[in-house]
VEXLUMDO-367863 format. One record per residue: x, y, z of N, C-alpha, C in turn; residue in one letter. Coordinates in pm, whole numbers, padded with zeros to 5 digits, always signed. Each point is the difference from the previous one (the first is absolute). Last residue first. Layout:
# VEXLUMDO-367863
XYZXYZXYZA;...
END
This chain:
# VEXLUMDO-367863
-00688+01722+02745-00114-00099-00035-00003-00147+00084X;+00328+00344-00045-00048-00016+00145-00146-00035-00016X;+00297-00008-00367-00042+00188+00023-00052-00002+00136X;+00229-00363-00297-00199+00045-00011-00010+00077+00084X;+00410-00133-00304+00039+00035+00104-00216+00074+00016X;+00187-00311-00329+00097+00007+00065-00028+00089+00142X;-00270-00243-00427+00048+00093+00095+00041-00037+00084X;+00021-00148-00569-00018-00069+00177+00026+00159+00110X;-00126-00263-00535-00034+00120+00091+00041-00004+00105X;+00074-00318-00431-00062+00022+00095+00046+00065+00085X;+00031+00036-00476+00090-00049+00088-00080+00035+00097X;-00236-00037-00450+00083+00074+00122+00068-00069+00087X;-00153-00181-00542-00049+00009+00178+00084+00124+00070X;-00181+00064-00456+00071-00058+00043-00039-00018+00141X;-00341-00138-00264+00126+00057+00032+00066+00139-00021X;-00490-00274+00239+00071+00037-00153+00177+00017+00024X;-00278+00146+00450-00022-00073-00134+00032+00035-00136X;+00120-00053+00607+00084+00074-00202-00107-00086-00039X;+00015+00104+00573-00069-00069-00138+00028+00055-00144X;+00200-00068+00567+00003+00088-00120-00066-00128-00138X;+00070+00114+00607-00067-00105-00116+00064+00064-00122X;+00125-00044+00524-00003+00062-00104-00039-00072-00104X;-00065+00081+00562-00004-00089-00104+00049+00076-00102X;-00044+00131+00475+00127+00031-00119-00031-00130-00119X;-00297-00096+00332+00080+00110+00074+00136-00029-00118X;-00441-00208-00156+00018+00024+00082+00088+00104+00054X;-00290-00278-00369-00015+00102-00020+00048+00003+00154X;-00023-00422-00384-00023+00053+00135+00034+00131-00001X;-00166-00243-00373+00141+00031+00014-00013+00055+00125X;-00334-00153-00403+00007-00103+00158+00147+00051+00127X;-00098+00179-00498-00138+00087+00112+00025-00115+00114X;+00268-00069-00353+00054+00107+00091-00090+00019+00055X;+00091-00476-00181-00095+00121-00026+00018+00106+00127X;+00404-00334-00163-00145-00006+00062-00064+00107-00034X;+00471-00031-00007-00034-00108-00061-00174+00004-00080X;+00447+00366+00206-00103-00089+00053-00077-00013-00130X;+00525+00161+00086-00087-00010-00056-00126-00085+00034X;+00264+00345+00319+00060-00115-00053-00110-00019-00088X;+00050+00325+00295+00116+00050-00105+00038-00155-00052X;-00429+00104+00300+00135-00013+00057+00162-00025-00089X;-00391-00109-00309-00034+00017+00189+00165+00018+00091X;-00217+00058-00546+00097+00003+00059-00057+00019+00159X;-00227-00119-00537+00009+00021+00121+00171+00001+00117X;-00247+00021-00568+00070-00054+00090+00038+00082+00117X;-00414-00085-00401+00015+00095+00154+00155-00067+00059X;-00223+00061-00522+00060-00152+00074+00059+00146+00117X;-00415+00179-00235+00147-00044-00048+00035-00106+00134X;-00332+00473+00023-00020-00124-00101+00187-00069-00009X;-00273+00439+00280+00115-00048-00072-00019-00164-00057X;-00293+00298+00314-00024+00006-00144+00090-00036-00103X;+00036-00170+00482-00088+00066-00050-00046+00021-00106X;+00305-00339+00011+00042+00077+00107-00098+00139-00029X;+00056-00546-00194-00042+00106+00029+00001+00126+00129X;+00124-00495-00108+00088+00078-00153-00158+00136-00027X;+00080-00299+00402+00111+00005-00085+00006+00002-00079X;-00312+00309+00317+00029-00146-00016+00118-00017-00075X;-00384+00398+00167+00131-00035+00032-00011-00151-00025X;-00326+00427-00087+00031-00167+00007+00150+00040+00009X;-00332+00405+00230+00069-00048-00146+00064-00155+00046X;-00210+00333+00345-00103-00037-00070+00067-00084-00153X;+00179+00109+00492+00031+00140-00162-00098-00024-00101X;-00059-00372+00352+00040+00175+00064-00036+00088-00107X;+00193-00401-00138-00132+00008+00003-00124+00104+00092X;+00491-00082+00009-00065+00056-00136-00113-00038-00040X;+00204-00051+00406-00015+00138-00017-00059+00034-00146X;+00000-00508+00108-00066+00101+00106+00004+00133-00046X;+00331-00280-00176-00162+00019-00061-00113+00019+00058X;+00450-00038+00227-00004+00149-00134-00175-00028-00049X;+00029-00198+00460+00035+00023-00074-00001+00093-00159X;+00030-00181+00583-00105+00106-00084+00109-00050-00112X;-00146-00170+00528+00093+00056-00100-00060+00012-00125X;-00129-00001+00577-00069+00001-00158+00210-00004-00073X;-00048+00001+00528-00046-00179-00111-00038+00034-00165X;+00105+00395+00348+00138-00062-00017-00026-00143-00086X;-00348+00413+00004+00019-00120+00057+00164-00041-00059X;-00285+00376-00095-00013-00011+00111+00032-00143+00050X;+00292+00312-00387-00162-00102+00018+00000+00010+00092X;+00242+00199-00420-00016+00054+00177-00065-00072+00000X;+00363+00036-00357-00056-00098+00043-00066+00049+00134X;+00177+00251-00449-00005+00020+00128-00111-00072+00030X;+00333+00030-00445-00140+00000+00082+00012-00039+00100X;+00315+00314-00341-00007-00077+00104-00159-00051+00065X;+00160+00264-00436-00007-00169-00004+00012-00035+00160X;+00029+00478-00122+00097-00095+00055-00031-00164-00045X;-00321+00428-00005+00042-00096-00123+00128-00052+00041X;-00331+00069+00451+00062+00078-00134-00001-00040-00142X;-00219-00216+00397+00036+00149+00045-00010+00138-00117X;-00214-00523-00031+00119+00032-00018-00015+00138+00022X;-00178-00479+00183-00024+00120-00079+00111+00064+00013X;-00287-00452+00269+00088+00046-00147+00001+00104-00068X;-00293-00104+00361+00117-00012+00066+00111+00020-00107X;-00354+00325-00046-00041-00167-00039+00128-00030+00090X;-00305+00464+00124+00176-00107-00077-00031-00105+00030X;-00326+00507-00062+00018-00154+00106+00167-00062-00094X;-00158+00463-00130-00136-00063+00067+00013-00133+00087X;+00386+00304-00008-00077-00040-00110-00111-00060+00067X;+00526+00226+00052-00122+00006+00014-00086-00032-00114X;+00450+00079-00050-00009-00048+00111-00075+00049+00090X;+00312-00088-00504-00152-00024+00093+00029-00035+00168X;+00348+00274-00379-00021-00078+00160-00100+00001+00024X;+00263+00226-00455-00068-00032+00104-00003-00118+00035X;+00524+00189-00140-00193-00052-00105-00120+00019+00145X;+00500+00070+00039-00010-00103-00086-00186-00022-00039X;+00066+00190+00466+00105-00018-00084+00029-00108-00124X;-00478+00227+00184+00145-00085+00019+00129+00043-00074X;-00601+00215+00017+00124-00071-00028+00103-00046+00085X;-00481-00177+00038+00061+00158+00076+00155-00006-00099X;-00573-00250-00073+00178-00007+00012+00030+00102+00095X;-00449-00357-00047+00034+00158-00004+00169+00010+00079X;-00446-00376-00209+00144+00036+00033+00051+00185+00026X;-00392-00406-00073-00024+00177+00001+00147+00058+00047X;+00026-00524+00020-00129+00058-00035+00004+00147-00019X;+00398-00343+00037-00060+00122+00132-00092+00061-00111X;+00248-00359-00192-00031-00094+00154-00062+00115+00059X;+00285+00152-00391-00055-00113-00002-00021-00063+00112X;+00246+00438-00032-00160+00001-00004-00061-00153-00045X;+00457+00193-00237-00055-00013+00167-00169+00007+00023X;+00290-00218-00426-00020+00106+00061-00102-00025+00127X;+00370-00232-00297-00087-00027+00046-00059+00112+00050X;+00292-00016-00458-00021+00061+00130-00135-00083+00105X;+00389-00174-00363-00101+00043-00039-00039+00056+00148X;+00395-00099-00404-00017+00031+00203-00175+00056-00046X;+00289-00286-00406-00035+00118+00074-00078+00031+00129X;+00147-00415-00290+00097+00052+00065-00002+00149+00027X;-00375-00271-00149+00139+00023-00135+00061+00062+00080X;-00292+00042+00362-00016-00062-00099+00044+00043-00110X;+00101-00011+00568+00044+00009-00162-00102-00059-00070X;-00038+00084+00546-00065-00019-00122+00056+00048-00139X;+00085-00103+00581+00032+00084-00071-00053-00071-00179X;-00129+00050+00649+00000-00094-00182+00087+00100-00091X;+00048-00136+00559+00045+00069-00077-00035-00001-00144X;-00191-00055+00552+00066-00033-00111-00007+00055-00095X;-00070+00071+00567+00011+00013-00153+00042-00087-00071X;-00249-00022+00542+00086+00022-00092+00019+00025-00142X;-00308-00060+00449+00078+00089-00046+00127-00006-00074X;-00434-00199+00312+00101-00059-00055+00030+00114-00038X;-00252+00109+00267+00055-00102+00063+00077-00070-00059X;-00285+00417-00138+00180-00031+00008+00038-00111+00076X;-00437+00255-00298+00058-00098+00119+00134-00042-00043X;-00320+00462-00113+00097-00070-00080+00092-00140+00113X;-00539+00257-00053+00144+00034+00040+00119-00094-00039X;-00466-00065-00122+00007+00163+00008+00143+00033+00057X;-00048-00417-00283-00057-00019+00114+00015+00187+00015X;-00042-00462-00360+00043+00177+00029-00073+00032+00064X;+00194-00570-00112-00064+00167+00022+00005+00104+00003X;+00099-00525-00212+00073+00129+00044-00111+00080+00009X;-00150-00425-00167+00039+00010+00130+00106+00134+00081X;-00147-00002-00438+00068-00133+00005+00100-00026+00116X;-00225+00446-00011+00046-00043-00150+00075-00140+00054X;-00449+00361+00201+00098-00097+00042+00029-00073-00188X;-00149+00525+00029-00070-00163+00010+00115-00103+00012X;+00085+00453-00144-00030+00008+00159-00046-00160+00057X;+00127+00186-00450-00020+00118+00069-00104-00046+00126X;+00441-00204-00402-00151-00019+00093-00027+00088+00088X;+00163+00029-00513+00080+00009+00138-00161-00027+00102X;+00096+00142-00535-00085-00137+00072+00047-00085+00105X;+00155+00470-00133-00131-00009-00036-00081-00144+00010X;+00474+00185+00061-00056-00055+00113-00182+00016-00025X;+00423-00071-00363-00007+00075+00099-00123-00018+00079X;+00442-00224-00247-00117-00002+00037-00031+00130+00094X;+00426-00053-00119-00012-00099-00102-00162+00012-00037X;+00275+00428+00022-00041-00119+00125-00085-00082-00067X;+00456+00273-00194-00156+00048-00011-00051-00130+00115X;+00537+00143+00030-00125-00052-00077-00091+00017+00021X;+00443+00018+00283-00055+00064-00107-00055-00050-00110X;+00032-00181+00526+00031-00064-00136-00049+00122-00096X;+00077+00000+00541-00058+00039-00082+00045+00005-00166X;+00306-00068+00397-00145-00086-00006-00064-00003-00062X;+00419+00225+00170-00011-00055-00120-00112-00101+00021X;+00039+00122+00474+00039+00014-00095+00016-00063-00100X;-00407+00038+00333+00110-00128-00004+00072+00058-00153X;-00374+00244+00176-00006-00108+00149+00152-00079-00053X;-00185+00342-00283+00009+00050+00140-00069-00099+00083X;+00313-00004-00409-00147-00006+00024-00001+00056+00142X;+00419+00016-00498-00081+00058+00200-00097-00038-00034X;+00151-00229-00471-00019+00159+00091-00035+00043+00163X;+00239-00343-00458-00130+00008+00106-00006+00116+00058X;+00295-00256-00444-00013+00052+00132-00180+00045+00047X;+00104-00498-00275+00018+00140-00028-00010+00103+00153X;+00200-00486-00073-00085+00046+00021-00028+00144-00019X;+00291-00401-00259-00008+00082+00106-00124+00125+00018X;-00020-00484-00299+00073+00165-00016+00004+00016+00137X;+00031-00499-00188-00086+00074+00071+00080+00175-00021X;-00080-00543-00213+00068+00146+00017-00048+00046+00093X;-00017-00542+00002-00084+00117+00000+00089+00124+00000X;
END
């Protein structure tokens, strides 16, 4: 397998070079607005008994595609940041959602027994995820877990504390993504 090196990124305001220059892959018009999503909820405040991030990053033909913020917080309302806006307030939070465009999703639940996965959030965001579909992107999906190549269907991919995912469709592939330093995430 070739692979190119990853294109540059830009400040987020939760986790440097984060933010993939590019248009966003999907946008949040068939996003769930409040109704329980495959057993994930949205609850009026944001539960922290669990609390942790992970990391997606999205090439397709080897271009950066943007996750944008506001997937998982209903009526979202920003403030700027450093590096872009910061949801932070909304009609309720799913335990899966994203702050920013960092690609970081933010795992909050009320229970230390739930775990969660990518095809959870993207079904959240309202768009398919599978192996050889990545929202509106079409093509052979190769997957990267933890900077290694995975096999399987990415919507089964666990979702925990510093996970990293990265999804290329089509070619070329990218060199998988890796952060280095999550900001006291």
């Amino acid at each position: 397998m070739v692979m190119v090196p990853a294109p540059k990124a830009k400040a987020g305001p939760e986790i440097l070079n984060s933010i993939p220059i590019g248009p966003k892959l999907a946008g949040l018009s068939k996003a769930a607005t409040g109704q329980t999503v495959d057993g994930v909820q949205c609850e009026t405040d944001e539960q922290l008994v669990s609390h942790v991030h992970s990391h997606l990053t999205i090439f397709v033909n080897g271009k950066a595609r943007v996750i944008p913020y506001g997937i998982g917080i209903p009526g979202y309302g920003t403030e700027p940041a450093r590096g872009g806006n910061f949801v932070d307030t909304g009609n309720c939070f799913y335990w899966l959602h994203t702050h920013a465009e960092d690609g970081i999703i933010h795992v909050e639940s009320p229970s230390l027994k739930k775990h969660f996965t990518l095809g959870q959030f993207f079904k959240e965001w309202g768009i398919p995820l599978s192996a050889t579909q990545v929202g509106p992107a079409k093509g052979v999906v190769t997957t990267f877990f933890e900077g290694y190549l995975y096999k399987g269907n990415p919507a089964n991919l666990p979702l925990g504390s510093h996970v990293q995912i990265q999804l290329d469709v089509g070619t070329p592939i990218v060199a998988p993504v890796k952060v280095t330093n999550w900001g006291g995430l």
